[in-house]
N, C-alpha and C positions, 0 to 999 in steps of 0.2 A: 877531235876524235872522228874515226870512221863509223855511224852508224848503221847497221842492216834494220829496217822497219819493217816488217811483216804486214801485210793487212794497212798499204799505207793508203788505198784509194778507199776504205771504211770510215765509220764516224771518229773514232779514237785516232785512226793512221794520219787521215786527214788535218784532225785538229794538232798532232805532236808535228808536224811536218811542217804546219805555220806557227808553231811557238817562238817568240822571240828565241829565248833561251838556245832553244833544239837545232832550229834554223843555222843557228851561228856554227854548228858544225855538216861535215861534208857526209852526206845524206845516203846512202840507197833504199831505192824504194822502188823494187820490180815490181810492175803488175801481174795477174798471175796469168796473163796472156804470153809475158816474158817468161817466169817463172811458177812453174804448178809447186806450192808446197805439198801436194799428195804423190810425189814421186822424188824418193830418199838419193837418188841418185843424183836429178838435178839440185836439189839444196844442195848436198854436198859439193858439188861444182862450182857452184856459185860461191859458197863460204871460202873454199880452197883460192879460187880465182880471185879475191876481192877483200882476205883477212880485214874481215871488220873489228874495231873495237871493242864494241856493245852490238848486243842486238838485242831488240825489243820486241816482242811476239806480241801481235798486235790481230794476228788473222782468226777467223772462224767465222763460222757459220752459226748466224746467229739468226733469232726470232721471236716471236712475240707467245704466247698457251696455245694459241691457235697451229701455227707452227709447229712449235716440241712435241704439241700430242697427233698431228700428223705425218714427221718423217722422223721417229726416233733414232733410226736406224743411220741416217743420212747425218745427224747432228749426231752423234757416238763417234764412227765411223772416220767423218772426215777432220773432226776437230782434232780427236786420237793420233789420227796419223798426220797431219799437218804439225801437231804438238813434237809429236817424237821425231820425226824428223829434223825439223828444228833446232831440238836440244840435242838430239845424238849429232846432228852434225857439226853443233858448233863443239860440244864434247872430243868428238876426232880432230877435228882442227885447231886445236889449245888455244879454243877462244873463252879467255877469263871470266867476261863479265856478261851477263843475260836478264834481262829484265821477262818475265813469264805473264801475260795478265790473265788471272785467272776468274774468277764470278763467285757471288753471295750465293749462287745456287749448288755452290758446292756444301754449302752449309745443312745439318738435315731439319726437317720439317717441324712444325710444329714447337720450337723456341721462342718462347714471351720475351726473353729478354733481349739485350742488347746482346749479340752471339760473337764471342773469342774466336780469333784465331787456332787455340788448342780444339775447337770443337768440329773441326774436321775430319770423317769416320766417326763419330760419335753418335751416328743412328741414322735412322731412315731417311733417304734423300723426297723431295715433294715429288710423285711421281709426274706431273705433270711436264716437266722438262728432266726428266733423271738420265736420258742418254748423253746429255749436254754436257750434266753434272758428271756424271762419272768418268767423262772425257777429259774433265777439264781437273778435275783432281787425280786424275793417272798423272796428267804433263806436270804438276805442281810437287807429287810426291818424287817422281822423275829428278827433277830441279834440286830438291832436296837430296835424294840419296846421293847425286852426282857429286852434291858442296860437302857430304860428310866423307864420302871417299876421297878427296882429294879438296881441303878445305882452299887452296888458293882457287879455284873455280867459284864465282860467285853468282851463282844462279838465283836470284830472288824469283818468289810470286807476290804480286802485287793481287788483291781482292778487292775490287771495287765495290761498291754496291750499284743500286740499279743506275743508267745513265742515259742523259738525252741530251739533246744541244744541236748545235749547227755541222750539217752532214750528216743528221739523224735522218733513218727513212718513215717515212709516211702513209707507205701502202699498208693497206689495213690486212694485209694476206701475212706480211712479215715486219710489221711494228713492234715495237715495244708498249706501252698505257699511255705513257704522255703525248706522243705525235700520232697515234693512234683518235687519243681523244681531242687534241688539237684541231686535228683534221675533221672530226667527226662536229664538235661544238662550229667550228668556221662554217661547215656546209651547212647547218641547221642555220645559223646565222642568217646565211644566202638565199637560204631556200624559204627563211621564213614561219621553220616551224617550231611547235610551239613547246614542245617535249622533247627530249632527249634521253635516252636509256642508257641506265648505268646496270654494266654489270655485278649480279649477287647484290649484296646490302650495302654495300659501298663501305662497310666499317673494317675490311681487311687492310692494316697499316702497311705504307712502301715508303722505303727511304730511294730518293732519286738528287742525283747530283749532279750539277751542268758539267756537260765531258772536259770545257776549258780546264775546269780546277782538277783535273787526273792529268791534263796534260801541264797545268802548272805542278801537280808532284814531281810530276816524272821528269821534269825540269830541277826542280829542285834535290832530286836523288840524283841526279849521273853527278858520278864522282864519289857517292857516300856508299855505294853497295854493300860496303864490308860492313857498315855499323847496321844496316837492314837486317832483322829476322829475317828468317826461311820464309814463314810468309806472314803477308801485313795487308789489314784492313784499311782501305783508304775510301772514307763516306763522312758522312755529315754528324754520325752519331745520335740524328734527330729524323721524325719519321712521320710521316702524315696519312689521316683516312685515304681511302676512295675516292669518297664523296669531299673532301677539302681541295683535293687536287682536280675536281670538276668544277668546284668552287672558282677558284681559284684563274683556273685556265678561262672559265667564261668571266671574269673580270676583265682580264688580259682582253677577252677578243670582244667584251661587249655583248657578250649576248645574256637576255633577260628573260628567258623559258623557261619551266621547270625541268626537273628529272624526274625519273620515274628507275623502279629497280625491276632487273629482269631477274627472280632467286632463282632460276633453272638454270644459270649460265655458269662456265666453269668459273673460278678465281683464284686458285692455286694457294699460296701458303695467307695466314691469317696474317702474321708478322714476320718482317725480314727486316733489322735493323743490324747495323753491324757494331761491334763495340770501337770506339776509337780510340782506348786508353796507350794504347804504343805507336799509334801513329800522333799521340801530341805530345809522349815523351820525346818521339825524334823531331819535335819541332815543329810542323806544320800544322795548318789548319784551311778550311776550305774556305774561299773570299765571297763567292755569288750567293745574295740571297733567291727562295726559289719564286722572288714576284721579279725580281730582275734576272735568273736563268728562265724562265718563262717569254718573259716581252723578246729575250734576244732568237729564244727558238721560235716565236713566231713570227719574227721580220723576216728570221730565215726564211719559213716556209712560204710567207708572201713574195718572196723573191726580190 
């Protein structure tokens, strides 16, 4: 097949681009020095000149709290329009099949349990990233009314939960928790010292899954679109403190300091775990454990 990859120089773009699987077909993957997806015209050009297969929406403007709650406007704005663009243009150019990836923070706040797919609109988004969120469930419901209007168009959204791995970024200005505190636990390391501050009480649970095994899904979906929901949680189904993922990560790196909690810093939702029950009716399940998605994201970062 011809694939178009969105966002293929990102953590996910990157990782689908070296999947055995993905690999074995013929690839584009414009940078957006080649291609701006925030200008409807050139996607459309590009889709028209190049009738891809599949396409996989892979792009956005992505960040870590610190981030979301500094350029809201920027993460609404450009994910929105990069989204619809996207989908409206492969829509004009009767392109069948679409992979959408869309995020756990589309899900709303304050949910104990393991959270459905149906729980989308289902109440308050965490304000903390909510321009992201609202972004990113316009492009998904998009996807959807497109496959109810015209059911041979097979626009799926995929919902990952949270994700880090190789090609993940580090800078502590727009990180995600894991290569944030990666990075953070390594230079304590270095430097010798003796503490390390964990944001809030550390007891807020995150489910995080190494980005290979999204790119092993989305290996193992091209070809099955049609049997896909509208849209499908793809996570672990299992979720860990704060403080176990600090644990954790300073095993990996070796360092033997305590932590200390800062409770005036922000933390955003208490739990975000995603329910996996129709992503293991369709068969799959995630391979890496997270002491071995850990050691491989930190060989990455040591280079």
């Amino acid at each position: 097949m011809k694939i178009f990859i969105t966002g293929a120089s990102g953590m996910v773009g990157k990782n689908l681009t070296e999947h055995q699987e993905i690999s074995k077909h013929q690839l584009l993957t414009p940078s957006h020095r080649e291609l701006d997806l925030c200008d409807y015209q050139a996607v459309n050009n590009f889709i028209t000149n190049n009738s891809p297969d599949l396409i996989i929406h892979c792009a956005g403007i992505v960040g870590g709290i610190q981030a979301n709650i500094k350029n809201p406007t920027k993460f609404l704005v450009q994910n929105l329009d990069m989204g619809r663009n996207v989908v409206m243009a492969a829509k004009e150019n009767g392109i069948k099949q679409l992979i959408n990836l869309g995020s756990s923070c589309m899900y709303p706040r304050g949910i104990e349990t393991a959270i459905s797919e149906q729980m989308v609109l289902k109440g308050e988004l965490e304000p903390t990233n909510e321009g992201y969120a609202i972004a990113k469930v316009a492009v998904a419901k998009l996807c959807e009314y497109i496959s109810k209007e015209d059911p041979s168009n097979q626009y799926k959204t995929l919902i990952p939960c949270n994700l880090y791995g190789k090609y993940d970024k580090f800078d502590p200005d727009h990180s995600h928790m894991i290569p944030a505190v990666i990075r953070k636990i390594h230079l304590a390391k270095q430097n010798g010292d003796k503490q390390v501050t964990i944001w809030g009480d550390g007891k807020a649970r995150r489910e995080f899954m190494y980005v290979e095994d999204l790119a092993n899904f989305i290996g193992f979906a091209i070809g099955k679109l049609e049997q896909l929901p509208p849209l499908l949680n793809v996570g672990l189904g299992k979720d860990y403190t704060i403080n176990e993922y600090y644990q954790a990560i300073a095993e990996v790196i070796g360092y033997s300091g305590e932590f200390v909690h800062d409770l005036e810093a922000p933390v955003g939702m208490k739990r975000k775990m995603v329910d996996t029950t129709k992503l293991s009716q369709f068969g799959w399940q995630h391979t890496y454990t997270l002491k071995e998605g850990l050691k491989k994201t930190y060989q990455y970062f040591l280079g």
